[in-house]
C-alpha positions in Angstrom: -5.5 -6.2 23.7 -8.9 -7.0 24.7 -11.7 -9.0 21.9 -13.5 -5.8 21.3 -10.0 -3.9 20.6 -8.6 -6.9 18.3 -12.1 -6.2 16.4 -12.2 -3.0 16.2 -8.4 -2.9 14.6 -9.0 -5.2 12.0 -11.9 -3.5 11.0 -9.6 -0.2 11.0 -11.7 1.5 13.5 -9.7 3.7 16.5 -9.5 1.3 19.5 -11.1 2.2 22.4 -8.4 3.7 25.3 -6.2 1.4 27.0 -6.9 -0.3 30.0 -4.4 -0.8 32.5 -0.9 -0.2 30.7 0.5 -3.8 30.1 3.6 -4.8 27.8 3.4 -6.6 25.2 4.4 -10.3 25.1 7.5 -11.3 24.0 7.0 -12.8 20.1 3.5 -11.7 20.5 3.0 -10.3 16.5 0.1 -7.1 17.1 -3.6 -7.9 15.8 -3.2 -7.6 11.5 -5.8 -5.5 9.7 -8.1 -7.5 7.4 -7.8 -6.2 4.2 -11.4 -4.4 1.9 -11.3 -8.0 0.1 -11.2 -9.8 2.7 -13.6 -8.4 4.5 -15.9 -8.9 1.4 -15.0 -12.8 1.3 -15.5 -12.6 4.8 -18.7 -11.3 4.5 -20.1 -13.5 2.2 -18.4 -16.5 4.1 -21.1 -15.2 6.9 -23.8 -15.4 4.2 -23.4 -18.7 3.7 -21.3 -18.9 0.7 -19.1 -21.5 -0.6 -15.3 -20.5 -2.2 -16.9 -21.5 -5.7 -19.6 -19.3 -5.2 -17.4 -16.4 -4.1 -15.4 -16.9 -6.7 -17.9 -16.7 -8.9 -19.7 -13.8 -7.7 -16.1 -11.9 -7.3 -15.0 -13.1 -10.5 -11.8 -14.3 -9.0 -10.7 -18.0 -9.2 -11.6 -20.0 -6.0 -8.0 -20.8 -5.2 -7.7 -16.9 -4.5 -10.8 -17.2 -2.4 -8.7 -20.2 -0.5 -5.8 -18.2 -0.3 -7.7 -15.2 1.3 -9.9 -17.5 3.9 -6.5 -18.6 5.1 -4.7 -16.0 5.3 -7.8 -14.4 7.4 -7.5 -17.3 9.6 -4.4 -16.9 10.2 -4.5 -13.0 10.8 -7.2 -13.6 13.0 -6.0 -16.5 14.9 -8.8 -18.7 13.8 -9.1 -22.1 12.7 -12.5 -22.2 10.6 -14.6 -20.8 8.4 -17.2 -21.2 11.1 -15.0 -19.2 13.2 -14.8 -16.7 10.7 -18.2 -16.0 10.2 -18.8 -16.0 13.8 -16.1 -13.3 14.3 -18.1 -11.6 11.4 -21.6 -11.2 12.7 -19.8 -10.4 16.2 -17.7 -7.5 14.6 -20.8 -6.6 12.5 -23.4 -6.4 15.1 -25.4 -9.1 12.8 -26.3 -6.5 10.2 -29.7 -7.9 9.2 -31.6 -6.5 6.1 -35.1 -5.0 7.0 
């Protein structure tokens, strides 16, 4: 799968038609769907947030925030928050507020 397909799966969005038919990899696991509360944490990861102020503003405890960054890392095949937030204004189109 292409960037722009791995994107537009997570963000549960058809993907566009298959290029050339390839088979999968052997052990290769198929591009995981971000859950809605990830995607939030995610969000405000982009923004600039810390896991104590997500936590705060989600009224969860920051280990749950931890526990979601990571398992978004993982899912995505990423290895920082930087990362993450990059793949988020990529996927997002840098959604800027007029």
């Amino acid at each position: 799968m292409s960037g722009d397909d791995v994107v537009a799966y997570a963000l549960q969005q058809a993907p566009p038609a298959p290029a050339a038919a390839s088979a999968p990899s052997a052990g290769r696991r198929p591009p995981a769907i971000l859950t809605r509360r990830e995607l939030e944490i995610a969000s405000l990861i982009a923004k600039g947030l810390t896991s104590q102020e997500i936590a705060s503003r989600l009224f969860i405890s920051e280990r749950t925030v931890t526990t979601h960054v990571t398992n978004m890392l993982n899912k995505l095949g990423l290895r920082s928050r930087i990362q993450l937030a990059s793949w988020v204004a990529g996927s997002r189109g840098l959604e800027a507020d007029p």
